[in-house]
VEXBA-51351 format. One line per field, with one value per residue: residue in one letter; x, y, z of N, C-alpha, C, O in turn. Coordinates in nm, 2 decimals. Last residue first. Example, Ala and Ser with C-alpha at 12.3 -4.5 7.8 and 13.67 -1.06 7.14 Angstrom:
// residues 2
aa <- S;A
n.east <- 1.28;1.32
n.north <- -0.22;-0.57
n.up <- 0.71;0.78
ca.east <- 1.37;1.23
ca.north <- -0.11;-0.45
ca.up <- 0.71;0.78
c.east <- 1.29;1.32
c.north <- 0.00;-0.33
c.up <- 0.79;0.78
o.east <- 1.34;1.42
o.north <- 0.11;-0.33
o.up <- 0.80;0.85
//
This chain:
// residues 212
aa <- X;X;X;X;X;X;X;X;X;X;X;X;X;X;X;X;X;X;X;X;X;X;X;X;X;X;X;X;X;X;X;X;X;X;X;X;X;X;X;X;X;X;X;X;X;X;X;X;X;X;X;X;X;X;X;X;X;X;X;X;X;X;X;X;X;X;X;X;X;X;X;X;X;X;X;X;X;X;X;X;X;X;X;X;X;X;X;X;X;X;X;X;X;X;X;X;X;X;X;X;X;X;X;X;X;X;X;X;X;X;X;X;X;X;X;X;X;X;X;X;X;X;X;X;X;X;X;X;X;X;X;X;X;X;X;X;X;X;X;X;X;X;X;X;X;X;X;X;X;X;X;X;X;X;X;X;X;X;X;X;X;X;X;X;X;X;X;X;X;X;X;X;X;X;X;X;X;X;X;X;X;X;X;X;X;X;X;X;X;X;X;X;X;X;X;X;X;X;X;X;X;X;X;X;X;X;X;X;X;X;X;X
n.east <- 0.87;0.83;0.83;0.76;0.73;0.46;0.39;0.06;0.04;-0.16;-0.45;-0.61;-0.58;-0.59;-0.87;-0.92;-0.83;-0.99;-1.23;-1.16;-0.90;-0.66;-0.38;-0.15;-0.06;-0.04;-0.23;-0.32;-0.27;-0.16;-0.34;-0.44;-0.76;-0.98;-1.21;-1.27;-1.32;-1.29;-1.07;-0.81;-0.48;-0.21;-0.10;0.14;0.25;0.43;0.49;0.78;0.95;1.08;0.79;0.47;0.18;-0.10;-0.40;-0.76;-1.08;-1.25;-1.20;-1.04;-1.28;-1.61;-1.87;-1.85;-1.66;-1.52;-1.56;-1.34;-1.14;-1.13;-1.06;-1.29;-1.28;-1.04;-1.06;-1.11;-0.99;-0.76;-0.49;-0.26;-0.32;-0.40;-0.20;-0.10;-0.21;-0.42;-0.72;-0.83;-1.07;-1.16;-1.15;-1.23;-1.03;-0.68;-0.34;-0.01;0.24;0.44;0.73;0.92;1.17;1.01;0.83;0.54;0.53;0.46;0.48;0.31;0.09;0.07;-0.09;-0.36;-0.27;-0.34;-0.14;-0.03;0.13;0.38;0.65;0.91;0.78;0.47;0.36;0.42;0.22;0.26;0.13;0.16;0.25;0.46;0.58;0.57;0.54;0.60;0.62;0.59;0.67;0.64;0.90;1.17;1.34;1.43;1.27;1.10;0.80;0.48;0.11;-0.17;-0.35;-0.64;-0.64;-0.55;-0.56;-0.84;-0.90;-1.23;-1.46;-1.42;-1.59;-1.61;-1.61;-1.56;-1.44;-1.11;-0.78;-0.47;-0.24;-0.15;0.09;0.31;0.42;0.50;0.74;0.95;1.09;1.40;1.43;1.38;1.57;1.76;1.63;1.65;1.97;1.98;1.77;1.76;1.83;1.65;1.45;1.22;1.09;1.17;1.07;0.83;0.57;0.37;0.20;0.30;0.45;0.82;0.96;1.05;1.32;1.38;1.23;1.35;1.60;1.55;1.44;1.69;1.98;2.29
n.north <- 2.10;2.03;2.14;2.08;2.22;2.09;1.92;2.04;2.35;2.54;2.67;2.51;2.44;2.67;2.63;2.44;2.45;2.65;2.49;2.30;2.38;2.11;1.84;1.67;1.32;1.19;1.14;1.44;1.60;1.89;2.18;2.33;2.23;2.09;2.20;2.06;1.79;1.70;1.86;1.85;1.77;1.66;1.33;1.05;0.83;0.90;0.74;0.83;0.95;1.08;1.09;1.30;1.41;1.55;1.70;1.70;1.82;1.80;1.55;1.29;1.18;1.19;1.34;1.50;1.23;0.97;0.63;0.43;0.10;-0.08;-0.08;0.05;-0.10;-0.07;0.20;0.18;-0.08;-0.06;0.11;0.03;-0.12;0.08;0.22;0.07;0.01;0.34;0.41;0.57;0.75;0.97;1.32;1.60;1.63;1.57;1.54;1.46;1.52;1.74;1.65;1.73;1.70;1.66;1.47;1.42;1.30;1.06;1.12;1.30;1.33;1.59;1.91;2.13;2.49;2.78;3.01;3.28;3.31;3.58;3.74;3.72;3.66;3.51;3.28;3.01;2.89;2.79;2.65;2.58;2.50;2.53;2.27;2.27;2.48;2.41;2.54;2.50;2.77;2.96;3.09;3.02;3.26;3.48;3.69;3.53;3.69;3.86;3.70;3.73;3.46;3.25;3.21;3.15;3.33;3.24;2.90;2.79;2.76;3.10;3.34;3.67;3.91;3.88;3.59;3.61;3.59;3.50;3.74;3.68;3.51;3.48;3.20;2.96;2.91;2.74;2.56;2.50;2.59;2.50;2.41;2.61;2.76;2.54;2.53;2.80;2.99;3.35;3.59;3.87;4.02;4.06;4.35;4.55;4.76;4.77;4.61;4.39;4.34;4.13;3.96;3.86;3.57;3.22;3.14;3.14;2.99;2.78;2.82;2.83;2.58;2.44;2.66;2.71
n.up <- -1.13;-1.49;-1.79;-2.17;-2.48;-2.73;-2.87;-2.97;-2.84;-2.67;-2.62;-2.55;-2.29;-2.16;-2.16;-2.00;-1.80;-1.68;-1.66;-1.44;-1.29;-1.31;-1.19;-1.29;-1.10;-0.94;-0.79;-0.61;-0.38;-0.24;-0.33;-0.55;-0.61;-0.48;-0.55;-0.79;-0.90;-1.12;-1.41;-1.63;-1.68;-1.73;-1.66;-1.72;-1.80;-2.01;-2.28;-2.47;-2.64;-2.44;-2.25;-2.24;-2.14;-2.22;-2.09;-2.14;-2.06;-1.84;-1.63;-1.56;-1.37;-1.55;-1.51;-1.77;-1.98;-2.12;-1.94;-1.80;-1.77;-1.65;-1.38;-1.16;-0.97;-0.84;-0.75;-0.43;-0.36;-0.40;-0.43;-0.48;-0.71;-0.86;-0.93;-1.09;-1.34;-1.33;-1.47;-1.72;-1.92;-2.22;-2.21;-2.33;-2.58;-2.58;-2.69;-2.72;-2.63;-2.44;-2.28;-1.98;-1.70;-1.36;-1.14;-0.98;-0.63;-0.51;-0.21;-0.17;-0.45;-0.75;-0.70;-0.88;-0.95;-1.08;-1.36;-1.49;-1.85;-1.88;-1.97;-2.10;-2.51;-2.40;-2.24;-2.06;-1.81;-1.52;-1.20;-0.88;-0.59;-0.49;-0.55;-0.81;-1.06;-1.41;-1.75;-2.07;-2.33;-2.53;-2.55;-2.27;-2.07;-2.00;-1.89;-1.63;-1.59;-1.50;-1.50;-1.53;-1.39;-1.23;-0.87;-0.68;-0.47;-0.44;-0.35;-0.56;-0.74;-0.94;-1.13;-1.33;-1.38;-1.74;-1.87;-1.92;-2.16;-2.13;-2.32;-2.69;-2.82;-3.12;-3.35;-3.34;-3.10;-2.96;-2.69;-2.65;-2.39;-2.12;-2.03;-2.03;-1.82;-1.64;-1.60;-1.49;-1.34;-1.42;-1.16;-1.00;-1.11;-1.22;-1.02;-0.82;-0.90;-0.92;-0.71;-0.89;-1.09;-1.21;-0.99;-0.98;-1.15;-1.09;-1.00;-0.69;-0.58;-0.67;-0.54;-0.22;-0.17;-0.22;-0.18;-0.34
ca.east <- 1.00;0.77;0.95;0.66;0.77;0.50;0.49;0.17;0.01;-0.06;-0.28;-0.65;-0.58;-0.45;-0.79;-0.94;-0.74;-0.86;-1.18;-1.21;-0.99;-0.68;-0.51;-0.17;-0.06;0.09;-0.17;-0.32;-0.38;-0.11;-0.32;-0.35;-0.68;-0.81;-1.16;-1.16;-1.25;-1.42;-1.09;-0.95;-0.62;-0.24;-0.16;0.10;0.11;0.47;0.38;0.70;0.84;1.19;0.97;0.56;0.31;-0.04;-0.26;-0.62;-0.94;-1.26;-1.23;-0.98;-1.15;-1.47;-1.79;-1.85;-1.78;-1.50;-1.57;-1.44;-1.17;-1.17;-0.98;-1.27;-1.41;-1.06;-0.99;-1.13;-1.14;-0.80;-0.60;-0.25;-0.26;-0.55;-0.35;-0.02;-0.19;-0.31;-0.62;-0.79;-0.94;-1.14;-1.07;-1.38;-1.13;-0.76;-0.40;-0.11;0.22;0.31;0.66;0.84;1.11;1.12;0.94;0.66;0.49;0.41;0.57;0.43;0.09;0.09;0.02;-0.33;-0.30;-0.30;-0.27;0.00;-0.02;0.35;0.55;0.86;0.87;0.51;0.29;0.51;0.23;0.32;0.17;0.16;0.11;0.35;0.57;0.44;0.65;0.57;0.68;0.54;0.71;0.53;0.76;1.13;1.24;1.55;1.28;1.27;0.89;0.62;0.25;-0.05;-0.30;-0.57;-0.68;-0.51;-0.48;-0.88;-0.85;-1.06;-1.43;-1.42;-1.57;-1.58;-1.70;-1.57;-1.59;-1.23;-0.94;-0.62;-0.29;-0.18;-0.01;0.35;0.29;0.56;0.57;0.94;0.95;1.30;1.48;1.25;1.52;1.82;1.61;1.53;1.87;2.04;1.84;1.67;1.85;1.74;1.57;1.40;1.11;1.15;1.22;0.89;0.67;0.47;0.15;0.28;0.38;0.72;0.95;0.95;1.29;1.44;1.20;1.22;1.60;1.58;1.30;1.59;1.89;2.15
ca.north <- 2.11;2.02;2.14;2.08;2.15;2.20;1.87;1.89;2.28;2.46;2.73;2.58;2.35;2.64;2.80;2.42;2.36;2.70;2.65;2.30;2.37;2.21;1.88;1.78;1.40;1.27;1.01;1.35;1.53;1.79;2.05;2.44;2.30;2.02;2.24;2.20;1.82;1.68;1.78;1.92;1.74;1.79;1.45;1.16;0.85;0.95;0.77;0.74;0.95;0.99;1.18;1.20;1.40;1.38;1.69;1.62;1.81;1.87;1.69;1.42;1.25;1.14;1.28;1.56;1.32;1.12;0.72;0.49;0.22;-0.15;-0.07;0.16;-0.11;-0.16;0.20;0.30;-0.05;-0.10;0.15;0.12;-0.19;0.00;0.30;0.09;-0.08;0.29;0.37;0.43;0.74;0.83;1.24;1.49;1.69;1.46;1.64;1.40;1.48;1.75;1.72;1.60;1.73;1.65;1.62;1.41;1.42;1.05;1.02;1.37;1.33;1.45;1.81;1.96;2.34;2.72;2.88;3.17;3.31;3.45;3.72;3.78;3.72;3.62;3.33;3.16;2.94;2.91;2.64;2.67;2.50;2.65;2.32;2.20;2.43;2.38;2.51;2.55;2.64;2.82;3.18;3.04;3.16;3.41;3.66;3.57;3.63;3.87;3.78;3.75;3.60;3.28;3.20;3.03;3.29;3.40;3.04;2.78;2.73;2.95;3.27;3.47;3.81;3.94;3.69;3.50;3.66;3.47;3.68;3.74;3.53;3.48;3.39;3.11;2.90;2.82;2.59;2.42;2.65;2.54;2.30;2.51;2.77;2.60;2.38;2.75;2.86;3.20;3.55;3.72;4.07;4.01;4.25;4.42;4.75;4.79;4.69;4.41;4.48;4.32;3.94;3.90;3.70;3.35;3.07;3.27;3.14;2.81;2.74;2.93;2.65;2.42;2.55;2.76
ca.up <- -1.04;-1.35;-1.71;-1.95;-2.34;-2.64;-2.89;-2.98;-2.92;-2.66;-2.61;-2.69;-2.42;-2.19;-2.19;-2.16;-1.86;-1.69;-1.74;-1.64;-1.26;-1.31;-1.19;-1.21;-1.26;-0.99;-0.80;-0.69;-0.34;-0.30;-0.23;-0.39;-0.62;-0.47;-0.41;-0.79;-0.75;-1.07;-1.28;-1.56;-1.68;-1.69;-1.77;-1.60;-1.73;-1.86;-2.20;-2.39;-2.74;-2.49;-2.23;-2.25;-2.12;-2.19;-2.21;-2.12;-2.09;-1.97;-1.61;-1.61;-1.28;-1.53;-1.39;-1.69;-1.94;-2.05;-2.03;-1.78;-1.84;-1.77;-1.48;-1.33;-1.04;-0.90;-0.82;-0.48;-0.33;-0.51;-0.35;-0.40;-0.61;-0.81;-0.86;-0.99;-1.21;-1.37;-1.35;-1.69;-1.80;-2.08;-2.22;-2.25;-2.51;-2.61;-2.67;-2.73;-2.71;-2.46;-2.38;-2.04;-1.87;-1.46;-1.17;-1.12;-0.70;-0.61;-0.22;-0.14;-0.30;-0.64;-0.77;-0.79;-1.00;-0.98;-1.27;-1.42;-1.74;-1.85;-1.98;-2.00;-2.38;-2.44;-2.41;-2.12;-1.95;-1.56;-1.35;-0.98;-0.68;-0.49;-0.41;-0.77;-0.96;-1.30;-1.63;-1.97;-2.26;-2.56;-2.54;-2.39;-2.09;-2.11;-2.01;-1.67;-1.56;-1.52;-1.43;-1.59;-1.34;-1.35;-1.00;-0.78;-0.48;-0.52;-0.34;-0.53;-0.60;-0.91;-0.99;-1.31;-1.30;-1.60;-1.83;-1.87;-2.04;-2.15;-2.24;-2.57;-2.81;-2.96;-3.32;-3.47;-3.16;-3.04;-2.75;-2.76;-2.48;-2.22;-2.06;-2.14;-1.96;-1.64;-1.64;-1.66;-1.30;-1.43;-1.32;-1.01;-0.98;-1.30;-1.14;-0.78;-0.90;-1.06;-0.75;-0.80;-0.97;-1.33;-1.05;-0.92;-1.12;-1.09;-1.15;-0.81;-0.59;-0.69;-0.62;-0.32;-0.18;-0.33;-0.11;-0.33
c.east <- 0.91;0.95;0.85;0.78;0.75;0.61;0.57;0.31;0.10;-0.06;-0.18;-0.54;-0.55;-0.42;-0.63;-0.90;-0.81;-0.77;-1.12;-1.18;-1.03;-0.82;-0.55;-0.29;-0.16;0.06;0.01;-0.24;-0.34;-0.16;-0.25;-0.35;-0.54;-0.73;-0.97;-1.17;-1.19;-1.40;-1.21;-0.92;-0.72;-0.41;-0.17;0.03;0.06;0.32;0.42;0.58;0.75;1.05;1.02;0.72;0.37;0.10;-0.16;-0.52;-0.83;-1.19;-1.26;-1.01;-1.09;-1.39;-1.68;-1.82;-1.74;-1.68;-1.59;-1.43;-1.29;-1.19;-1.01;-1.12;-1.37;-1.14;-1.00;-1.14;-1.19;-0.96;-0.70;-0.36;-0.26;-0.47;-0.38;-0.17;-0.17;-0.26;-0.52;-0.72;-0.95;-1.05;-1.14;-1.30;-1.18;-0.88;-0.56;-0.21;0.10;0.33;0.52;0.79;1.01;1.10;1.00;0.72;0.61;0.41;0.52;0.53;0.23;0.14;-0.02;-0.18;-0.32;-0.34;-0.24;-0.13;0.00;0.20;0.45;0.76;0.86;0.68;0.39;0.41;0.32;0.28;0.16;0.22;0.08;0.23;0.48;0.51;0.58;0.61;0.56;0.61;0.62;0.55;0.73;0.95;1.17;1.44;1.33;1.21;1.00;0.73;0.40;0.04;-0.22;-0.46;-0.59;-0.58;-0.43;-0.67;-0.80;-1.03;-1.28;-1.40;-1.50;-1.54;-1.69;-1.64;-1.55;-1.34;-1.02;-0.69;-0.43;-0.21;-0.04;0.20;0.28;0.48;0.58;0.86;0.98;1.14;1.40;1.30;1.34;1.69;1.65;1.53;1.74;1.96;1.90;1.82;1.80;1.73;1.71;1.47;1.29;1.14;1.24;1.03;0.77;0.57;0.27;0.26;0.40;0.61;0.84;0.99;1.16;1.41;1.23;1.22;1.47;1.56;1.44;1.49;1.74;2.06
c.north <- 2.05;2.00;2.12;2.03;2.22;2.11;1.99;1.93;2.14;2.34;2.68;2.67;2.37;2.51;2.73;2.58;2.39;2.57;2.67;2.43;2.38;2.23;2.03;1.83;1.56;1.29;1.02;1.22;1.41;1.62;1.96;2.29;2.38;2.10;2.18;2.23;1.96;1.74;1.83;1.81;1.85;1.80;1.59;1.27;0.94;0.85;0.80;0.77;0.82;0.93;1.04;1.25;1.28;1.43;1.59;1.68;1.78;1.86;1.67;1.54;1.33;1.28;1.23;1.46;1.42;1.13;0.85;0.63;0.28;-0.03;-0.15;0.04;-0.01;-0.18;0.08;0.28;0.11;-0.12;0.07;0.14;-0.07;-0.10;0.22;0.11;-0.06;0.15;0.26;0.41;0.61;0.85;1.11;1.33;1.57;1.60;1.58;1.50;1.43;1.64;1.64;1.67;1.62;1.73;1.58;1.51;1.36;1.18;0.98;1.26;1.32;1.45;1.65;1.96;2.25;2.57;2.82;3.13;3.23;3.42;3.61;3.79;3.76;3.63;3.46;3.17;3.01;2.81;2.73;2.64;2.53;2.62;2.42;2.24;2.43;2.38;2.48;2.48;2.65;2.76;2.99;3.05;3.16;3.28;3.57;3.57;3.63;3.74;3.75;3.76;3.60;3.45;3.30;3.07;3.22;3.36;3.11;2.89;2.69;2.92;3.17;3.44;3.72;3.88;3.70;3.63;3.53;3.56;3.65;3.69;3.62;3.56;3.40;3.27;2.98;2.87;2.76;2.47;2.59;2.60;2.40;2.37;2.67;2.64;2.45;2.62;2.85;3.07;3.37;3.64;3.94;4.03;4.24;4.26;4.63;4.72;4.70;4.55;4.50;4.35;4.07;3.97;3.71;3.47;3.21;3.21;3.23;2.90;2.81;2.93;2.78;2.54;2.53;2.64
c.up <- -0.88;-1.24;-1.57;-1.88;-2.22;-2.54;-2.80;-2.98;-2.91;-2.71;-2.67;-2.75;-2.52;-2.26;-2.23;-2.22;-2.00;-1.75;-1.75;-1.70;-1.45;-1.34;-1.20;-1.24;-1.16;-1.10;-0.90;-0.69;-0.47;-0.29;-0.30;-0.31;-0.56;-0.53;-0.40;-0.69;-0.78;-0.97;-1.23;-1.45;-1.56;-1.75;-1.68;-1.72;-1.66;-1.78;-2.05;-2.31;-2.65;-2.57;-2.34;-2.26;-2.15;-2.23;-2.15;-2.16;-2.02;-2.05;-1.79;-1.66;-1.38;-1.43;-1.37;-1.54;-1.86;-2.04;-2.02;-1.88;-1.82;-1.84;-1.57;-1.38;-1.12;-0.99;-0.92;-0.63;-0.42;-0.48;-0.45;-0.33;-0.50;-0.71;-0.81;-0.89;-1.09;-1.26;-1.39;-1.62;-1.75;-2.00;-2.13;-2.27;-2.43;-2.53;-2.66;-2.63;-2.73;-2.59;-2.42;-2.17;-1.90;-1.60;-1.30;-1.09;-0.83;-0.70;-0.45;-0.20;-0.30;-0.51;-0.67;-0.83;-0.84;-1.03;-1.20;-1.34;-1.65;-1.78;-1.97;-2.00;-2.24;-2.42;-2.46;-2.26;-1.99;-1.70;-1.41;-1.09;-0.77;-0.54;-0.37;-0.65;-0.85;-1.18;-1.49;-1.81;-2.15;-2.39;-2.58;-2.41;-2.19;-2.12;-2.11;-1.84;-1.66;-1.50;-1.53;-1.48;-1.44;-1.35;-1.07;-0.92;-0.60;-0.56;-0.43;-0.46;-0.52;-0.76;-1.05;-1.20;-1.21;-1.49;-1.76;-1.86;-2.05;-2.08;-2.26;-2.40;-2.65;-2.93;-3.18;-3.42;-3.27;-3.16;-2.85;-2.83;-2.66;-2.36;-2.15;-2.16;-2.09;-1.79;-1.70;-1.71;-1.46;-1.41;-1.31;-1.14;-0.95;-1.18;-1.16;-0.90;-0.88;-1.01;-0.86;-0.79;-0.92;-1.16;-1.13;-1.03;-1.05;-1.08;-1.18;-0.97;-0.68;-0.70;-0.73;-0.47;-0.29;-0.30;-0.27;-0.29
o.east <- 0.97;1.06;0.79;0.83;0.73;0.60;0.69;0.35;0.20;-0.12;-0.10;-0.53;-0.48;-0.32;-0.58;-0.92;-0.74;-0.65;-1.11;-1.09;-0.97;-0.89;-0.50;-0.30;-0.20;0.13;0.10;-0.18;-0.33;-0.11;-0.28;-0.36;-0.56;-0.61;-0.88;-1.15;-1.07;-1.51;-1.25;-0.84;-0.69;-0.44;-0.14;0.08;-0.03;0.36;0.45;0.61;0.68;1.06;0.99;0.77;0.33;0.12;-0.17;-0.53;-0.80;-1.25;-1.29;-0.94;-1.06;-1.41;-1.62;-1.75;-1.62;-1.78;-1.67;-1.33;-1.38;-1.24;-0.95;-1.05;-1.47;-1.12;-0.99;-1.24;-1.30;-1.04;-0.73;-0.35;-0.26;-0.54;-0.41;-0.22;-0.21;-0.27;-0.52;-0.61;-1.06;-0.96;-1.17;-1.36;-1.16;-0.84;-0.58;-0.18;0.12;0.43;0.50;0.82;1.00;1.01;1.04;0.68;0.72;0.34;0.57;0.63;0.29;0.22;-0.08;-0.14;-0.30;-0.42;-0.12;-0.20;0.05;0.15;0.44;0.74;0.80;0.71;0.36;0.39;0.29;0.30;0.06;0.34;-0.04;0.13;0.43;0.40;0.54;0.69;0.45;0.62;0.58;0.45;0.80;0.87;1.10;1.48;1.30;1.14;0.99;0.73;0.43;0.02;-0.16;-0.52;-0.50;-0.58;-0.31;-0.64;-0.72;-1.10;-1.24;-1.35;-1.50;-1.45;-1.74;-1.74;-1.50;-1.31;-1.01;-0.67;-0.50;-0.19;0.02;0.17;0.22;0.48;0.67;0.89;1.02;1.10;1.36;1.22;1.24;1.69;1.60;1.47;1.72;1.91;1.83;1.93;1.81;1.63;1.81;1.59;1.39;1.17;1.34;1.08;0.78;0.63;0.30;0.37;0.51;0.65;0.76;1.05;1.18;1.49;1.17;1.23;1.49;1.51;1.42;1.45;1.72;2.07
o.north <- 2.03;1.95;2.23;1.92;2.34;1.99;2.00;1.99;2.14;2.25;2.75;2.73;2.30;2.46;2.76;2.61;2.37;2.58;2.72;2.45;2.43;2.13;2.11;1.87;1.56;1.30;0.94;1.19;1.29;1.53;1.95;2.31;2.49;2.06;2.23;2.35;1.98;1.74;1.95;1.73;1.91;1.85;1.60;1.28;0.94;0.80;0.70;0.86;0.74;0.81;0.93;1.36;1.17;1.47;1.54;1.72;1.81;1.87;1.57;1.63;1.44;1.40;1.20;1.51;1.44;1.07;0.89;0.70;0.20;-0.03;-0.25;0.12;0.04;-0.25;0.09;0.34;0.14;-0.17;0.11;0.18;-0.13;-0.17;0.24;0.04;-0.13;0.16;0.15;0.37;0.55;0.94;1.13;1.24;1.46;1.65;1.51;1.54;1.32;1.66;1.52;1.79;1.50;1.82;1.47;1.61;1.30;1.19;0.88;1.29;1.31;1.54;1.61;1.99;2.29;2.54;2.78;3.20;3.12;3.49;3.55;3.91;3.87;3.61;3.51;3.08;3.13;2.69;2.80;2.60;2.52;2.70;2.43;2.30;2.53;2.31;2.54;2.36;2.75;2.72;2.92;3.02;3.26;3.19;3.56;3.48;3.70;3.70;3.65;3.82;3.49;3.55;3.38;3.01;3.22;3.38;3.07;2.99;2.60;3.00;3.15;3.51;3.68;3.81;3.62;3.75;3.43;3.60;3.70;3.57;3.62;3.67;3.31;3.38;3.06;2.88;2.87;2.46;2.65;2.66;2.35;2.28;2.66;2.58;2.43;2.60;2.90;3.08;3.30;3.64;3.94;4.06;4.30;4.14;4.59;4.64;4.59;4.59;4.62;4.39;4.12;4.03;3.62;3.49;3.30;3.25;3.32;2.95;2.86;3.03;2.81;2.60;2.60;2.54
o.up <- -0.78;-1.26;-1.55;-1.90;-2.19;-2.52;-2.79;-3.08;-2.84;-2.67;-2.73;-2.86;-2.60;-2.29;-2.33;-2.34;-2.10;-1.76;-1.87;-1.78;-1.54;-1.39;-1.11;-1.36;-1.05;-1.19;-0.92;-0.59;-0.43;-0.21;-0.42;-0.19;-0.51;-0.53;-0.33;-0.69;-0.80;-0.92;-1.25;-1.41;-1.45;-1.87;-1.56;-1.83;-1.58;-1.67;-1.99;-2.24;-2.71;-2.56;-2.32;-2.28;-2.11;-2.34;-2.04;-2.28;-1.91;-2.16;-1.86;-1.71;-1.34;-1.41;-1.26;-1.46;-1.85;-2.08;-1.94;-1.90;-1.83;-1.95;-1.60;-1.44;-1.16;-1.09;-1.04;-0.68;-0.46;-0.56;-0.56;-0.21;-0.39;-0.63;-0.70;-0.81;-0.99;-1.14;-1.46;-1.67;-1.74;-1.99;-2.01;-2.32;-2.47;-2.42;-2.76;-2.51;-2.78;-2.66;-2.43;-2.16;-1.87;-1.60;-1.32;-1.02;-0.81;-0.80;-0.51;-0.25;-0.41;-0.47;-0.57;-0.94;-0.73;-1.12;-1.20;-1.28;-1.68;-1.70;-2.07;-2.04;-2.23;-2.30;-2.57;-2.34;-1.94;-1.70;-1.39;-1.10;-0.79;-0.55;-0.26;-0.62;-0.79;-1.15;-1.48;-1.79;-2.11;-2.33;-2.65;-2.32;-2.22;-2.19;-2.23;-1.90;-1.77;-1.39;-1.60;-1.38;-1.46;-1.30;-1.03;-1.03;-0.63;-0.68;-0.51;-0.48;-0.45;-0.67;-1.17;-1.15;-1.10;-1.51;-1.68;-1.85;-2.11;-1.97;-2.35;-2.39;-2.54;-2.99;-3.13;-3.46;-3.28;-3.27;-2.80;-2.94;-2.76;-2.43;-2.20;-2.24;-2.20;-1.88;-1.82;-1.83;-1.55;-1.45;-1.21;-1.22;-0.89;-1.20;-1.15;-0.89;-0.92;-1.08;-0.91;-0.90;-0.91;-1.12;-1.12;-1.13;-1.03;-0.98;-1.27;-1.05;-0.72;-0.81;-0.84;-0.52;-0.41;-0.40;-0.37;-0.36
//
């Protein structure tokens, strides 16, 4: 099986999809064996937002239940930055999915990682790498800049780590929700504020983040 297959067959097709068309392919084994861990004690509904609700994103990215493999465990959350898309499991089969930022092509994460650290109106601190990369952009913040509304991580943080280590990589708001659907970041995954602090208030220390 080629990788785009790979992908395809980790998602079901959304609740509208035709009936017959759900579960129609069974989940990769890495995929479940790697969300097999999250096991929340109260398996929660989907998020609403006020009717209404815009954002400056394609209608594409915003917030949607949809259907997926059952054998995926309820807390975990998956990523599969070729689509843009971050999947919540809150339910058996069952899943919120958001559109995100991933990293530019030579900087996208992949792998296991688990949520350890959880932070509102988070600082931010370019990472060495950043500021050798781009240090007209980058040099003047590595003394650290304080959350707000203009910091880059937006509303909220969630901070990945693997083996009890700092990935540097978060799953953060962001100043930029036109970058939603683009592979723009430095490899951490960017979401629009609303929708990071909906899946702040989801996911608790120590959830796991499968990025593909």
């Amino acid at each position: 099986m080629d990788r785009r297959a790979l992908l395809a067959s980790f998602v079901a097709a959304p609740l509208v999809a035709t009936p017959s068309l759900l579960f129609a392919q069974a989940a990769p084994e890495k995929l479940v064996k790697a969300a097999a861990s999250a096991t929340p004690e109260i398996e929660l509904g989907p998020v609403t937002f006020p009717e209404g609700s815009t954002w400056p994103i394609a209608e594409q990215f915003y917030p949607r239940e949809v259907r997926v493999k059952p054998s995926l465990a309820v807390g975990s959350i998956i990523v599969v930055s070729p689509k843009f898309f971050l999947y919540h499991v809150f339910a058996p089969g069952r899943a919120m999915r958001y559109g995100v930022a991933v990293g530019k092509a030579e900087l996208v994460f992949r792998g296991e990682a688990t949520i350890q650290r959880k932070v509102e109106w988070p600082s931010w601190t370019p990472t060495p790498e950043m500021i050798e990369r781009n240090p007209q952009a980058y040099k003047k913040y590595e003394g650290g800049m304080p959350g707000g509304p203009k910091n880059p991580l937006g509303a909220r943080a969630l901070y990945l780590y693997q083996n009890g280590h700092d990935t540097a990589i978060r799953i953060h708001g962001t100043t930029e929700p036109s970058s939603i659907g683009h592979a723009v970041s430095n490899g951490c995954l960017r979401m629009v504020n609303d929708h990071v602090i909906a899946l702040f208030e989801r996911v608790p220390i120590g959830t796991p983040v499968t990025v593909y």
